[in-house]
C-alpha positions in Angstrom: 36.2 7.8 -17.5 33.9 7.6 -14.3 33.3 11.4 -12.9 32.5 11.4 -9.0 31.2 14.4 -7.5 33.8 15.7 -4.3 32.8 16.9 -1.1 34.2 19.1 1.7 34.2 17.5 5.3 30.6 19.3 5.8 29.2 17.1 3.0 28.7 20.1 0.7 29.6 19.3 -3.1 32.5 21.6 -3.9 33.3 20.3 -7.3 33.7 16.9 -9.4 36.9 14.9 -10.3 38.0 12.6 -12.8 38.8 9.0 -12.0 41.1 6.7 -14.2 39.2 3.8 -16.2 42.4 1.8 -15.7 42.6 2.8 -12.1 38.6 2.9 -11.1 36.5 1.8 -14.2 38.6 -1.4 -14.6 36.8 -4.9 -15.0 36.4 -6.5 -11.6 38.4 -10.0 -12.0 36.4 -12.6 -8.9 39.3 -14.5 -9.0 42.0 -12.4 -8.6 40.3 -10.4 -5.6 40.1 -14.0 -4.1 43.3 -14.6 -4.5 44.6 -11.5 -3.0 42.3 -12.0 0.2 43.4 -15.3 1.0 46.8 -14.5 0.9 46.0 -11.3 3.1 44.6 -13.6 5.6 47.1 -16.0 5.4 49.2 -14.0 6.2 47.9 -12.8 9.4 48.6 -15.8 10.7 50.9 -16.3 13.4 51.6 -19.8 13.2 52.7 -20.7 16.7 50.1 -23.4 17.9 51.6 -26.6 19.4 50.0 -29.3 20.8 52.0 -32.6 22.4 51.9 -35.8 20.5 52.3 -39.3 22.6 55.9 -39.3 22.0 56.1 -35.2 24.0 53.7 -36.2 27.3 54.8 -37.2 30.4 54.4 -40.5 31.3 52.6 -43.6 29.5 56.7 -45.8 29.9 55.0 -48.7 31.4 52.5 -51.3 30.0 49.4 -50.9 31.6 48.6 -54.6 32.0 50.0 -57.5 30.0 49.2 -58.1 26.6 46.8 -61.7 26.5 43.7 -62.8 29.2 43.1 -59.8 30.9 39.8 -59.7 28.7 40.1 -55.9 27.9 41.5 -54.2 25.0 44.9 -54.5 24.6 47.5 -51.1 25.9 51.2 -50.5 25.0 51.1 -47.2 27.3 48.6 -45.0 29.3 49.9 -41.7 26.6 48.5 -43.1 23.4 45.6 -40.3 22.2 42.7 -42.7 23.1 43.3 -41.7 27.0 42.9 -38.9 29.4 45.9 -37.1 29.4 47.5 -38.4 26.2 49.0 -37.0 23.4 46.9 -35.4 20.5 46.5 -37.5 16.8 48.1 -35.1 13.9 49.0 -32.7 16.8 49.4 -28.8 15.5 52.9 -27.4 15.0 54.3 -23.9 14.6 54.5 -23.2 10.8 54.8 -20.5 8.3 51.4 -19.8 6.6 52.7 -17.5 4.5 51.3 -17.3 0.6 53.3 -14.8 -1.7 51.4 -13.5 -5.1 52.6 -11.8 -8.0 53.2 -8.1 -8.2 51.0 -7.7 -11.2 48.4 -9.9 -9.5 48.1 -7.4 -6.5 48.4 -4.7 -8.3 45.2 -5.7 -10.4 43.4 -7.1 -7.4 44.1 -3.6 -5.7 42.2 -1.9 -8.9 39.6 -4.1 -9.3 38.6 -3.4 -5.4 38.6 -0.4 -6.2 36.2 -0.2 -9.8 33.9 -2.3 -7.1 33.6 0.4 -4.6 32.9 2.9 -7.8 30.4 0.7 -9.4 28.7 -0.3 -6.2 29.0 3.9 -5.2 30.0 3.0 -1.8 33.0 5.3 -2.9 33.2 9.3 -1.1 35.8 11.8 -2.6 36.7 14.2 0.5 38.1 17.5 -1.1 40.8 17.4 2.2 40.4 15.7 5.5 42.6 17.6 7.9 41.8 18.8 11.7 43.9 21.2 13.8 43.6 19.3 16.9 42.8 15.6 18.3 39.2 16.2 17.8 37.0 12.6 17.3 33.7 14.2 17.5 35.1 16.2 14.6 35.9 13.0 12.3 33.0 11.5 13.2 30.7 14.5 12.4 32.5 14.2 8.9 32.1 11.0 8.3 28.0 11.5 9.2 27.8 14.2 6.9 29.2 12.3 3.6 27.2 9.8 4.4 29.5 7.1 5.7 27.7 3.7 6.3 28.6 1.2 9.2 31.9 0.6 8.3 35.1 2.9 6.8 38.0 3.1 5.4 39.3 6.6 5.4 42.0 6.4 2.7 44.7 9.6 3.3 47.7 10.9 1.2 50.0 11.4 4.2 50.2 10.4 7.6 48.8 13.1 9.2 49.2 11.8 12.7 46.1 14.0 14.2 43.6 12.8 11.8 44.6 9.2 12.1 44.5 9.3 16.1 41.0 11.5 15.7 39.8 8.3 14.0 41.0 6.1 16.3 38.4 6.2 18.6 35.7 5.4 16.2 34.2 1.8 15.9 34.2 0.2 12.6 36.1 3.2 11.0 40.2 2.2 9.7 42.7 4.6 8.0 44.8 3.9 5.9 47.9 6.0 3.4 48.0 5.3 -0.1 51.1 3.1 0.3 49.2 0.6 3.1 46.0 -0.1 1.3 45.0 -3.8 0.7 42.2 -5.9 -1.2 40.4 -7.4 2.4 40.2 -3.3 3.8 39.1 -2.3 0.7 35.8 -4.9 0.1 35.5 -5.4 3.9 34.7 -1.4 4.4 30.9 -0.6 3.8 31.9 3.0 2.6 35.4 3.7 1.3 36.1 7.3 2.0 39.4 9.1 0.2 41.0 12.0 0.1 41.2 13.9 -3.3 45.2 13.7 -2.9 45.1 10.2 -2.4 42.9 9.2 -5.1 45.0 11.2 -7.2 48.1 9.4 -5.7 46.7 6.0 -6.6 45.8 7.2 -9.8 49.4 7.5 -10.5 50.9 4.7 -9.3 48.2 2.2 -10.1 47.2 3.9 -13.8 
């Protein structure tokens, strides 16, 4: 069972916790984080491109000249894809991208993002991230302090609606609530950055 130590927002050690081998420690599985991230970004995909074939553009009813001793190449209509203004070969169509995986799959993709945060120690347990007031410099002071790299993911228990819009304005830094996590944040975050209620929160539901 991994031990990490857990800091207040001033970057000061204030005690240690106790992560889950099932939850933290678990065997990252390639494959399955793969999996999980290419269904993530599939499914960020709108799907609504559209492009005319020959048989959709205006134009092209007549033959262009008549079929023998003309000496050029021979034309059924001024739309087929080889000409300026015709329609596209193949042409894109609005379509569902969407890709669907297995509960268990996700749910062992989520963990093994996780173990790769601990065993990489790109992984910061906040004691309790909380602000009184709208306060970015504030966030961002914290984040400097725990020693936050490039890019975040601030993982929360609650939606705490002042410390998600503090973060807001802060490049390269995402939040996130224990329930809205996903593989592609996760591995895509330099530093992932959680509260002690919401590591404890995945511990149980993820365990």
């Amino acid at each position: 069972m991994p031990n990490i130590k857990v800091l207040n927002m001033k970057g000061e050690e204030v005690g240690e916790m106790n992560l889950s081998d099932t939850v933290f420690g678990a065997e990252v599985n390639g494959a399955v984080l793969h999996t999980a991230v290419r269904a993530y970004l599939m499914n960020q995909r709108q799907g609504t491109q559209s492009a005319l074939t020959r048989t959709e553009v205006s134009g092209g009813g007549k033959k262009p000249w008549r079929q023998k001793g003309t000496g050029r190449a021979r034309q059924g209509s001024t739309r087929a894809p080889q000409w300026t203004h015709g329609g596209v070969v193949f042409a894109p169509k609005p379509r569902c991208y969407r890709v669907t995986i297995n509960k268990k799959v996700r749910r062992l993709a989520i963990r093994s993002a996780l173990s790769a945060k601990v065993a990489g120690g790109d992984l910061v347990v906040v004691d309790a991230i909380r602000t009184e007031e709208y306060k970015t410099k504030t966030m961002a002071e914290m984040l400097k302090a725990v020693g936050a790299k490039k890019k975040a993911l601030v993982v929360l228990a609650d939606n705490d609606g002042k410390v998600v819009g503090s973060f807001a304005n802060i490049a390269n830094v995402k939040t996130a609530q224990t329930n809205t996590i996903n593989v592609y944040d996760i591995l895509n975050a330099d530093t992932l950055v959680i509260a002690k209620g919401a590591a404890e929160k995945l511990q149980e539901v993820y365990a």
